[in-house]
N, C-alpha and C positions, 0 to 999 in steps of 0.2 A: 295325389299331391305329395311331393319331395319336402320331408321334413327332418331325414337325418343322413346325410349324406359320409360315405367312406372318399378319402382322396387318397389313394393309392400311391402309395411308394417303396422305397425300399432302404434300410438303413446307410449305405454307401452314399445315398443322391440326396438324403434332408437335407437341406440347407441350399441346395445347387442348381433345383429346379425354378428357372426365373418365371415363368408363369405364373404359378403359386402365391407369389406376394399381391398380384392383383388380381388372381380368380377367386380366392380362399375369402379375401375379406367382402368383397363384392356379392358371393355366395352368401354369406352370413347376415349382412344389409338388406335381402331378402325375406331375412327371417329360419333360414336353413342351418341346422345344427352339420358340423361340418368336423372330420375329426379326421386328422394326418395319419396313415395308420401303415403298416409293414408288411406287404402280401403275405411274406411269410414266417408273418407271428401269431403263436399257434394259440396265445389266449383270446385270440379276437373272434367274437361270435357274430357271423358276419348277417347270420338272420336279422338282426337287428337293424340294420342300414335298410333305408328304402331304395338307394344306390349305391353301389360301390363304382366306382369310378378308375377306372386305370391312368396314371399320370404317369410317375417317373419308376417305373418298375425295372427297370435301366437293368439287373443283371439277370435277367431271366432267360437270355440264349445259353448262359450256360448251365444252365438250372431246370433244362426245361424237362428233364424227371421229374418236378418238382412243379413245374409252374401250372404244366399242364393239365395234372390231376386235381390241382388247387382251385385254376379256373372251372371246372366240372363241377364240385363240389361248389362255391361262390352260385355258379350260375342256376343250381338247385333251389338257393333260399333265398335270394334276391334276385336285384334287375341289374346285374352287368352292361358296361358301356366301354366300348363299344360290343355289342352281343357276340356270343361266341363263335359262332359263323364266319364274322368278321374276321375275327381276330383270326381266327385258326385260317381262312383268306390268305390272311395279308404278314402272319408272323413269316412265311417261304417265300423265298426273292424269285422259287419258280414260277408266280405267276407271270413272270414278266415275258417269258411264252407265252399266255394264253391274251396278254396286251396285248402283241404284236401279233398274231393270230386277229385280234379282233381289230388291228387295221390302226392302233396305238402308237406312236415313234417312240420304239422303246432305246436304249444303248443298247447295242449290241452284246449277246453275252452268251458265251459256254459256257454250259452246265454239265462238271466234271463230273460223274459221283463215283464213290467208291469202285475199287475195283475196277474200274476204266483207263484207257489208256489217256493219259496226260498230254496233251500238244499243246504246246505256247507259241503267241505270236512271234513273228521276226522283228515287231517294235515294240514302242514302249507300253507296257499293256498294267493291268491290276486286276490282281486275286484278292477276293472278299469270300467270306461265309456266305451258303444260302441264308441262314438265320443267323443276324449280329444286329447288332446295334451298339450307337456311339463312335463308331469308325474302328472300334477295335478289332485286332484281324483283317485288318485291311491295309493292304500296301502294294505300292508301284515297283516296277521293276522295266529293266532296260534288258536290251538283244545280250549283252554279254553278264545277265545276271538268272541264268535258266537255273542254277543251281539253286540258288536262293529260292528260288520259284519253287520249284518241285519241292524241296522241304516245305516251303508253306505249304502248299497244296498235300503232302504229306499227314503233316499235323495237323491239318483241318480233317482229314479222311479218318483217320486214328481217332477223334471226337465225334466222329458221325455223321458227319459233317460231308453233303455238298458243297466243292467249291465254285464259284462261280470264276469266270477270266473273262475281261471285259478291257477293248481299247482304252488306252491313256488318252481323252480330250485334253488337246492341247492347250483348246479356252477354259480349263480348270483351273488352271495357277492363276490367270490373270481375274478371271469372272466370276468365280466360284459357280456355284450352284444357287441355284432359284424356288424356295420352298412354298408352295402353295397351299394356303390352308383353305379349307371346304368344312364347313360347318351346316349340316343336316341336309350337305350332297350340295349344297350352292359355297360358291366360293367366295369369304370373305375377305382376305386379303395376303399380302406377299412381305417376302423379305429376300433378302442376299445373302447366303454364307457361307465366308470360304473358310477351307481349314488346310491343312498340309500335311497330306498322307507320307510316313515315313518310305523313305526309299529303302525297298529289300528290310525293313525292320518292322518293328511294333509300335503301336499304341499303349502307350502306360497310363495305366488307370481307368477310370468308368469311361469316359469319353474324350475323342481329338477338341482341343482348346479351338475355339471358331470366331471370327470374330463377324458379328449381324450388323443388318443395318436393313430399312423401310425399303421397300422395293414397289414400283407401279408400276404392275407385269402390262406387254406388248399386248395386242390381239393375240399375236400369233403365241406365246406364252400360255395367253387361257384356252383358247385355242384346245391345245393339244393336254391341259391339264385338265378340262372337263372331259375330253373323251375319255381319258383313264377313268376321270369319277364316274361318268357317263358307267361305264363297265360294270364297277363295281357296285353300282345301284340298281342297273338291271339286274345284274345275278340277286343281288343280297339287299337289297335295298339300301334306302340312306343311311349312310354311318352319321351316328352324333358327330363326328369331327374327324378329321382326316387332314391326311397332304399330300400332295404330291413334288415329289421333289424334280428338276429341271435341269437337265446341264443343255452347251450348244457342243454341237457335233462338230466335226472339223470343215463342212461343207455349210454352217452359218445357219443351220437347222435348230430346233429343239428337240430332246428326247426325253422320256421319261428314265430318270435314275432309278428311283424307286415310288413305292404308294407305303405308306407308313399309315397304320389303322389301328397298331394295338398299344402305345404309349406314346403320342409322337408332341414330342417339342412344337408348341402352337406358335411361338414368336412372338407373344402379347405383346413384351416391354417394344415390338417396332410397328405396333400397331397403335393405332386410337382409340379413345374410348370405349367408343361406341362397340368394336370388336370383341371386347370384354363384355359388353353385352347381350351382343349376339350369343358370345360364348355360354354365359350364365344362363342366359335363355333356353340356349339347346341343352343344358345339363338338366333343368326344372322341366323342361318340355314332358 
């Protein structure tokens, strides 16, 4: 039985994580002692949680000297959520090979790593970290902006960083992206959110500003977002909660963006109650 519950965060993201306001007190109505706490604050003895729970731990790609060894430790004296398997999964956007290996519509994407020779598209394409989150380090670029490229792809190699290069979807600006949440491997509901990746520039601050909204994914939507989850449950079994996030390709397709497993934005506030339910349920499960 869950009686003292860790909600993971990190000092940067208090206050920012919209989830929180109705998973936290929902937990508590329960009966679940429930305590907001900073992965990496060092007076926190984590034996004590019967869960510790990962939410907005939002700065840990670049920390992850730090994060990694924490999780290890964490995962010793309690029960970690989602398990560490998982997580170490899904924190590298290299799986997105081994989707499309297993027959996935992933986006398309080159995986520069260090030390490799760099080739960029002749259209409008986007360089991201293998491991980011928030959209930072992430930005588009056009046929006459290689320069700009290769220094991003630069500075990402210098951090240790695989770069990923991946086509500019044209139905991005207009449609954003389609986030799908899967709660103990079934899917519970969707949302819409676009955001606007800086041209040849950066992301200032924890995360790109997004703006959400209630989404009623197609067939063809779940579709293609169960066989990613589909994957990741045969390998590793059900994740507590998950997503899969959705853009449409320039041929009217869907593809998998990304699978986000180790802190990922659930989208409550564009959900229904009930979702919050579901949610509370699978954290007590």
């Amino acid at each position: 039985m869950i009686e003292h519950l860790a909600w993971v965060t990190t000092a940067p993201a208090r206050g920012r994580d919209v989830d929180a306001p109705l998973a936290v007190p929902a937990l508590r109505a329960e009966g679940v002692r429930v305590e907001v706490v900073d992965w990496d604050d060092p007076a926190v003895d984590w034996s004590r949680f019967d869960r510790v729970v990962l939410r907005s731990t939002w700065d840990y790609p670049e920390r992850l000297a730090e994060f990694g060894p924490w999780l290890e430790r964490v995962d010793t004296v309690t029960d970690l959520v989602n398990p560490l398997p998982v997580i170490r999964w899904s924190h590298d956007k290299r799986y997105l090979a081994e989707l499309a290996s297993a027959g996935v519509p992933v986006t398309p994407t080159r995986f520069v790593e260090p030390g490799s020779e760099v080739v960029l598209p002749g259209d409008d394409f986007v360089v991201k970290p293998a491991v980011g989150a928030g959209s930072r380090e992430v930005a588009s670029y056009g046929p006459g902006q290689h320069r700009q490229a290769h220094e991003h792809v630069t500075r990402l190699h210098e951090a240790g960083q695989v770069a990923l290069v991946q086509p500019y979807l044209r139905s991005v600006a207009g449609e954003g992206e389609w986030p799908m949440i899967f709660l103990e491997g079934g899917f519970s509901h969707a949302a819409n959110k676009r955001i606007t990746l800086p041209r040849a520039g950066r992301i200032d601050g924890l995360f790109a500003e997004e703006t959400n909204a209630a989404h009623d994914p197609s067939p063809e939507q779940l579709a293609v977002a169960e066989a990613a989850m589909g994957v990741v449950t045969d390998q590793l079994g059900a994740p507590t909660y998950g997503r899969v996030d959705l853009v449409r390709d320039d041929e009217g397709g869907f593809r998998v963006l990304e699978v986000e497993l180790v802190e990922p934005s659930l989208f409550l506030p564009c959900a229904d109650s009930a979702a919050v339910d579901r949610f509370v349920a699978a954290l007590l499960r």
